[in-house]
N, C-alpha and C positions, 0 to 999 in steps of 0.2 A: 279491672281493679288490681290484679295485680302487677300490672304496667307502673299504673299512680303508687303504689308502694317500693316496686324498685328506685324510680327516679325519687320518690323522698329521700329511700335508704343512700342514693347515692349522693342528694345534694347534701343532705346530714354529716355523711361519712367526707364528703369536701370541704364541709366546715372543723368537725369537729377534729379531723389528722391535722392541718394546721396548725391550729389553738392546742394542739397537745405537743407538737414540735417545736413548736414556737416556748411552750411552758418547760420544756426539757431544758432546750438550748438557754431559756435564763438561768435556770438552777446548775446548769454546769461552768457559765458563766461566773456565775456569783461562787462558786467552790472555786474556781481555776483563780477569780480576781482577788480572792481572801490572803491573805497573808497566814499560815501558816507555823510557821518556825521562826526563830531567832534568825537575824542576819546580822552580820559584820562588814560595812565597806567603808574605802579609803577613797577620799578624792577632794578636788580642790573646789568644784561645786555642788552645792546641794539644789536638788531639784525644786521646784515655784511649788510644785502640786501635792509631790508625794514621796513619802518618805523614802529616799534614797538619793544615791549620791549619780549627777550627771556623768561625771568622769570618770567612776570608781575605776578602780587597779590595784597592782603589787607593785609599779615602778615609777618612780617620780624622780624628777630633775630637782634637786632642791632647791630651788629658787623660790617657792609658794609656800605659803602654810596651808598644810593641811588638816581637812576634816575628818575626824574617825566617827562614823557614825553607826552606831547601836539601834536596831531595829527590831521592835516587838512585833511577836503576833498578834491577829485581830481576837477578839474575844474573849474568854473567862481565864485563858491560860497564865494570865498575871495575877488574878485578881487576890493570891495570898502572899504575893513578893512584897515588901518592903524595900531592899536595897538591890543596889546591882553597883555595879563597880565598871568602869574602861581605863587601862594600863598599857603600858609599852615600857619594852623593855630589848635591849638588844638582841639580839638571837643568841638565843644559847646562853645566856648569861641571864642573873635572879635580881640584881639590882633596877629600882623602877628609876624610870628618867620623868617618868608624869604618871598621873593617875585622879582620877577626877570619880568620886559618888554620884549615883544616883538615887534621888527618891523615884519610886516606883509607882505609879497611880494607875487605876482600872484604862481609862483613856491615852494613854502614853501610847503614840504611835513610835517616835522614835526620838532619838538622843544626841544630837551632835555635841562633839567635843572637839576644838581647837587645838593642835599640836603645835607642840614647843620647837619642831622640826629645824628651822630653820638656826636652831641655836647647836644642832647634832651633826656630830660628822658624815661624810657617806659610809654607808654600811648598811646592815642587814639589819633586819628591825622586828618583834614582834609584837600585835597589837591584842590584848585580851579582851575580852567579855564576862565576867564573872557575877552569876545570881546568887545570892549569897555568898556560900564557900564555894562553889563547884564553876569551873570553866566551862560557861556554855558555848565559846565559840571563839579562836583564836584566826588570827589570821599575820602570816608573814610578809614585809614588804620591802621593799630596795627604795633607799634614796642614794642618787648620781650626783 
């Protein structure tokens, strides 16, 4: 009798480590695949699937127009914004050369905006992110 109770406890304990492993590794999945924080990237293609940019970078041949694209977090983290803002401006300098609003919605995965790039000389460039009044996220980049 106690024979037929270990081989239960054991085929039990084969099933149910499994199905507890198996339930871990989705929930670290689903945390790791979340989008988290604000992103900022620059590139000349944007992705078919998901919100970011195929090529992103800091250095570009000016020959393209480029995408600056604004990236929300998944979930409630937007859900009392209204506005946001994407600006470029030369580095080091306060003058804007572009700047485009955004309306802000619960669902907003992300934001592309078309640069006027190709109209700018080469130089150092910097690209903003602004939720309301406050810089959430800047990013500097080189066109050649």
């Amino acid at each position: 009798m106690i024979l037929i109770n270990r081989k239960k406890a054991l085929l039990l304990s084969a099933i149910i480590i499994p199905v507890l492993i198996l339930v871990c590794l989705f929930g670290a999945f689903k945390t790791f695949s979340q989008n988290t924080t604000y992103d900022l990237q620059l590139g000349t293609e944007q992705h078919d699937e998901f919100p970011k940019m195929v090529d992103h970078g800091t250095e570009f041949k000016n020959d393209a127009t480029l995408t600056a694209m604004a990236i929300f977090p998944d979930g409630d983290k937007k859900k009392n914004l209204l506005r946001a803002q994407l600006s470029v401006t030369r580095k080091g300098e306060t003058t804007v050369l572009q700047k485009e609003d955004i309306r802000v919605f619960s669902d907003l995965a992300a934001y592309p905006m078309r640069l006027e790039n190709l109209q700018w000389p080469s130089g150092a460039y910097t690209l903003y992110f602004k939720l309301g009044l406050e810089i959430e996220k800047s990013l500097d980049f080189i066109l050649k």
